[in-house]
N, C-alpha and C positions, 0 to 999 in steps of 0.2 A: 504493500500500500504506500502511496505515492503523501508523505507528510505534509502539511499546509506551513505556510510561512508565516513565522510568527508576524505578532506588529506592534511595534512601538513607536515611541511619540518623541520626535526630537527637540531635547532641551536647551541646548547652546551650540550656537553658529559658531565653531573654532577658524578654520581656514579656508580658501577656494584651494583646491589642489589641479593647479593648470597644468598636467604632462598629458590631459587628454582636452581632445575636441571640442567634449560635451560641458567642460569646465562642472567636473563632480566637487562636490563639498566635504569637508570632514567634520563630523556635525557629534554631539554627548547625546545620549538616550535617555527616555526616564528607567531602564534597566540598567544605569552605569555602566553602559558598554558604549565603544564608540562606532562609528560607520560611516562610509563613503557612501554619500547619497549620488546615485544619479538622479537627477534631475527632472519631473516631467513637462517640464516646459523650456528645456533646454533646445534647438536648434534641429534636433536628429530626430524630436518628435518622440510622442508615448511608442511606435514601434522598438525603438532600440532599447527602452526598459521591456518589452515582450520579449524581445530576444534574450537580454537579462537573464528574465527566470526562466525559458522555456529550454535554451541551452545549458544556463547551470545548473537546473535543476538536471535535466541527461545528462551531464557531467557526472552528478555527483549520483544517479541513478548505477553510471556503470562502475563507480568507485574512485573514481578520480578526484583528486585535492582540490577543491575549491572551499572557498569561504562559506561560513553561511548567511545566505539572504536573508533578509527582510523584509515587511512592508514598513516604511514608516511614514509617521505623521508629520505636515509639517505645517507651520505658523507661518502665516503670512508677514508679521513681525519679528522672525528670528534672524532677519540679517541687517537687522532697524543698527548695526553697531558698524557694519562693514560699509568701508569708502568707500569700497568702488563701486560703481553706480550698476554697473552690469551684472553685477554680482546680485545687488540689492534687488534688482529687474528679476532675474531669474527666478530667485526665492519668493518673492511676490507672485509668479507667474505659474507656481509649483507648491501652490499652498493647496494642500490637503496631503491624499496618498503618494507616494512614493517607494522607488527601491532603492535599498541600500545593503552593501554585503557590509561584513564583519572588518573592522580595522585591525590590520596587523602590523603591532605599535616595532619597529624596530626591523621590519624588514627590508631586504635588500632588492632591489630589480635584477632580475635573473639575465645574464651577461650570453650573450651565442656563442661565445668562447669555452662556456662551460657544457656545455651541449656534450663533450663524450662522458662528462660525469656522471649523467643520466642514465638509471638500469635503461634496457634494450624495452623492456617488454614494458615498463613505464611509456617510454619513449614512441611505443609504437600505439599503442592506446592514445596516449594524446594527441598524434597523427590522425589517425583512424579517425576519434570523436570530432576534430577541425573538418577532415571532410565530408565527412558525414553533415555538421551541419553548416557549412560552406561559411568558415572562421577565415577572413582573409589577414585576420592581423594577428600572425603567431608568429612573425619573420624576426630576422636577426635584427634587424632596424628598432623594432618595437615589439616585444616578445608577449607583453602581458601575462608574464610569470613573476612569481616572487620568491626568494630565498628565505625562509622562514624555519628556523628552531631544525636546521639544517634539513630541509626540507622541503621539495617544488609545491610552489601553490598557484592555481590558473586562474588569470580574473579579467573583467571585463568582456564582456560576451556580446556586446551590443553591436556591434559589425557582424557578427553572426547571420546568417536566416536574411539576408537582404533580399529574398523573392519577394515578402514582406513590402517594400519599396514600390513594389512595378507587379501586381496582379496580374495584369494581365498576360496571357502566354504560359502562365505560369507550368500547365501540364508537361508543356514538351522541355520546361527545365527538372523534371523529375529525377530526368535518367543526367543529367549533366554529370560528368566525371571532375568537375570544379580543377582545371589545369592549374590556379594560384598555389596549390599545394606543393609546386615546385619551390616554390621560396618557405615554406616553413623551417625552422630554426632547429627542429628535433628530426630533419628526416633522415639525415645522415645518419641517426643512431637506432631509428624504427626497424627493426632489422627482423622485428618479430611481426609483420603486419600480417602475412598467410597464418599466422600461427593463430591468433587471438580473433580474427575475423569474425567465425562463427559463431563463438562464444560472445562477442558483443554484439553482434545482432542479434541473439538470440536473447539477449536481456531486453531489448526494445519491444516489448510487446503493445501492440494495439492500443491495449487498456491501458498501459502503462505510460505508454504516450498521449492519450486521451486525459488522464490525469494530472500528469503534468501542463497539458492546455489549458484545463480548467483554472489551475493557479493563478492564470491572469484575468483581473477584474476588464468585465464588460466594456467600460469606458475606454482601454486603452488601445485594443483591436485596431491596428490602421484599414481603415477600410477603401481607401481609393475613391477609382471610379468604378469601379467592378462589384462594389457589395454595397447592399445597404446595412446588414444586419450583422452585429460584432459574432452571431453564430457561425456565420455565413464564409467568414475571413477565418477561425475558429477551426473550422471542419476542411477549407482548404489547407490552411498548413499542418492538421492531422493526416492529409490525403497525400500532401508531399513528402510527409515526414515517414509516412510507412510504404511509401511505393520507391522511395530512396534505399531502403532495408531490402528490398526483393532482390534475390539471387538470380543473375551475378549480379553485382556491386560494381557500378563504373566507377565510381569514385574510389573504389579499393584498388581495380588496374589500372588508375591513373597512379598512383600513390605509390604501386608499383613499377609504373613506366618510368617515374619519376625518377624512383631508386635506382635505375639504372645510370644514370651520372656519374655516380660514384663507385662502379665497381670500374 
């Protein structure tokens, strides 16, 4: 059974943290814990918090290191302290629900230099899981990995699921073999990807991805010009997400074609 995301209520606005796009926040809870808010009024639109949970949560579905998510609450006057004015816009413009994962106080950004420290069969899992859900930003440039308590942690999932973007057409990108998986940052060390294949597709089930759709609230569904109805958008990306699992896997012999580079 697929868990529901907690939801807490953010207490103090600390700092914008600008290494991403979306300009996320690092914000105190009424739980004393802290969290990186993405934003839903930020630029990239409520899809890229969908992507958020729908990918971290399958992340952490097939066992992979990620943070834990959130929903959280936020005030329209929690950023009444901060100059900058864009900042202050944002929070204004993202007053209510929100996602936000778990702060991890003292970690490091995971280097591409360190890529063969990474077990094989780690390495090829968080391959797999990128193309699987068409992650374009795992590259050596910008990894969105963290070094934590000597230990990879994956975050930011919101470039993820970009079909999400551009409805339309979307069927005949089901079978896409997602070519960007040549620049990922772990694939020279994926070395296990025939190996694990079967076994993570097989944790993907139906229901279990259906469950994980439901996590995201109504309101945030992008719906385009192709859907009126957030069910509508909802049941397309369950339809993409489990026709992307059917055997064979283009994006697995891509992943594989890939890995031929380097022998």
């Amino acid at each position: 059974m697929i868990q529901q995301l907690r939801q807490v209520r953010a207490t103090r606005y600390i700092m914008p943290l600008r290494e991403g796009g979306s300009l996320p926040g690092l914000v105190e809870a009424d739980d004393d814990g802290m969290y990186v808010v993405k934003f839903r009024g930020a630029g990239q639109g409520s899809g890229a918090l969908v992507a958020e949970i729908v990918a971290g949560e399958i992340a952490r579905l097939l066992g992979l290191p990620v943070p834990e998510l959130v929903f959280i609450d936020i005030d329209p006057l929690l950023g009444r302290s901060e100059p900058d004015g864009e900042v202050q816009a944002l929070i204004h413009h993202s007053a209510g629900q929100n996602i936000a994962c778990d702060f991890l106080p003292g970690a490091l950004p995971f280097d591409g230099a360190m890529s063969g420290e990474i077990d094989p069969l780690l390495a090829s899992k968080v391959v797999w899981f990128d193309a699987f859900v068409t992650n374009i930003d795992r590259t050596a440039r910008n990894t969105n990995m963290l070094w934590w308590h000597r230990q990879l942690h994956m975050i930011d999932h919101g470039a993820s699921l970009f079909v999400m973007h551009a409805w339309d057409g979307y069927e005949s990108r089901i079978r896409s073999p997602f070519s960007a998986i040549k620049d990922h940052v772990l694939l020279r060390s994926a070395t296990q990807i025939a190996v694990i294949d079967a076994d993570m597709a097989a944790m993907l089930t139906p229901e279990r991805l259906s469950q994980i759709c439901q996590l995201v609230p109504e309101a945030w569904w992008p719906l385009g010009q192709r859907w009126q109805h957030a069910e509508q958008a909802q049941s397309a990306l369950l339809a993409y997400l489990t026709g992307r699992l059917t055997a064979p896997r283009p994006f697995v012999d891509e992943v594989l074609r890939a890995r031929t580079s380097f022998v």
